[in-house]
C-alpha positions, 0 to 999 in steps of 0.5 A: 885138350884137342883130340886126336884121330888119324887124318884117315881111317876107314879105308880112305886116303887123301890125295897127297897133292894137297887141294885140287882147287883153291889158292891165295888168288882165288881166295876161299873156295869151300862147300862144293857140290860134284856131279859126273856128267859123262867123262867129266865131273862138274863141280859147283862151289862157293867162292867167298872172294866174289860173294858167288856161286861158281863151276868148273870142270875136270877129267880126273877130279884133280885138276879142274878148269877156271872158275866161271861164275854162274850166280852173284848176290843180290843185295837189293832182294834183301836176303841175298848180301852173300850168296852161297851152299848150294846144290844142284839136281838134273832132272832130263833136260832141267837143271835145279839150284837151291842155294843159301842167301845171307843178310843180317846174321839170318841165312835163307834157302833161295831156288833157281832153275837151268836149261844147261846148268850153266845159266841160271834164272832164280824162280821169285825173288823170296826165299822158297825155305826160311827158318820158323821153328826153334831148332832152326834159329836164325838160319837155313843153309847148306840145303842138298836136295834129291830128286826122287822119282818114284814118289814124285817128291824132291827131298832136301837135307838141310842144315839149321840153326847158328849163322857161323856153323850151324846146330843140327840136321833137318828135311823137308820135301816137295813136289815143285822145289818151292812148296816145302813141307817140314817133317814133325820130327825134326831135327833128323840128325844131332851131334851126339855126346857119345861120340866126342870128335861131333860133341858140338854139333853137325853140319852140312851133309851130303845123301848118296841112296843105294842098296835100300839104304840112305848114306848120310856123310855129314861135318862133326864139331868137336867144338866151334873151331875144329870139324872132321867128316864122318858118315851115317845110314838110315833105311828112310834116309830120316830115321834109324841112323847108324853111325859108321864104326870107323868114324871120323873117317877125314880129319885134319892133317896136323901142319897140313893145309888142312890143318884146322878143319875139314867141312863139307863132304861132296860124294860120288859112289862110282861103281864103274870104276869101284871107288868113293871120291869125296871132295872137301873144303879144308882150313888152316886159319883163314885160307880155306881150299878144296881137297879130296879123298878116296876109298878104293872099293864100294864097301864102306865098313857098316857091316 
């Protein structure tokens, strides 16, 4: 029997347009990244259809531009039939990409770098993590990465283990985007029995620091088919966590577009304008779009 949760809790509502980008002509977009670059928020984003990364740009986190494609896969390099899960950092005048390669049932994190964040250049033609411990399994996928300036260290979440969902949560960090060293205790983050809406698994995460804390919002599985979206925090952002008491804060709405799943959270915390806006890609069989979820005011409910 399918459990049942409220499609929102914890003070957050989705929007009641439905999805902010997607269709049957654009086909699956799903596993977005959005940053604010001024009065506009960008998001990159994985378009299936074209086996490609894309952008587009919005005022209000609603209506959002054309598509435009800013990376395409590479079948000739090996490790790149579809190309995917990414994330993007700014870091003054360079853009960094870490971006997820599939081939073969394995999934490979592969590095580009920018000047505009708009045209991109891979750095080498191999993938700078790949999976090579038994937690990871056949894939590394869905990487999000920080950059962290007082120790000089850009610091990646990742996700590991099967290639149609994966397993667990993992880090590592590096000083140049391309060496990574893989922490001893991993995996940071597991599914936990105690909690049954993510008794299969987690997947795909997203790490807003703020406060001396690290907030980690993350996909649950109740099983294979079914995903809610929750959220955790740690004081290292690797250790510690503390699950949300509200939990799962986004799932499905039953009969909605959304009706089956709700993946991959994309988070800003917007102080100046005192609100969370979480973008995700819901399913409802095999159409899968983008939505979007807000929580007015900046107190999540930890404490």
């Amino acid at each position: 029997m399918k459990l049942n949760f409220p499609e929102t809790n914890g003070g957050w509502r989705k929007y009641e347009g439905g999805p902010v980008l997607g269709s049957r002509e654009l086909g699956t977009c799903f596993d977005v990244q959005v940053l604010r670059d001024g009065p506009e928020y960008v998001m990159y984003f994985s378009w299936r259809p074209k086996k490609a990364l894309a952008m587009c740009r919005s005022r209000d986190g609603v209506s959002w531009s054309e598509p435009e494609i800013i990376m395409t896969a590479d079948p000739d390099c090996g490790w790149m039939d579809n190309l995917n899960r990414s994330c993007t950092v700014r870091c003054g005048s360079r853009w960094h990409m870490w971006f997820t390669g599939q081939a073969r049932g394995y999934s490979w994190i592969g590095y580009a770098v920018s000047g505009d964040g708009v045209h991109w250049q891979r750095v080498g033609n191999q993938p700078v993590l790949y999976s090579e411990r038994p937690y990871e399994g056949p894939s590394v996928m869905n990487p999000f990465v920080l950059w962290e300036e007082e120790t000089g260290l850009f610091r990646m979440w990742y996700a590991a283990g099967e290639q149609y969902e994966p397993n667990t949560l993992a880090y590592a960090q590096s000083r140049d985007g391309i060496h990574w060293e893989k922490l001893p205790a991993n995996p940071i983050f597991t599914g936990s029995r105690e909690h049954p809406w993510e008794r299969d698994r987690v997947g795909a995460c997203q790490v807003v620091p703020h406060g001396g804390w690290h907030y980690l919002f993350y996909i649950g599985y109740e099983d294979i088919h079914t995903a809610r979206i929750g959220a955790a925090r740690s004081r290292d952002g690797i250790s510690a966590w503390q699950r949300l008491p509200s939990n799962p804060i986004i799932s499905p709405t039953p009969g909605g577009w959304d009706a089956d799943a709700c993946y991959k959270p994309a988070v800003l915390r917007e102080e100046d304008r005192g609100r969370w806006m979480l973008w995700y890609n819901g399913r409802r069989g095999s159409e899968e779009y983008i939505g979007l979820a807000v929580h007015d005011g900046l107190d999540l409910g930890f404490d």
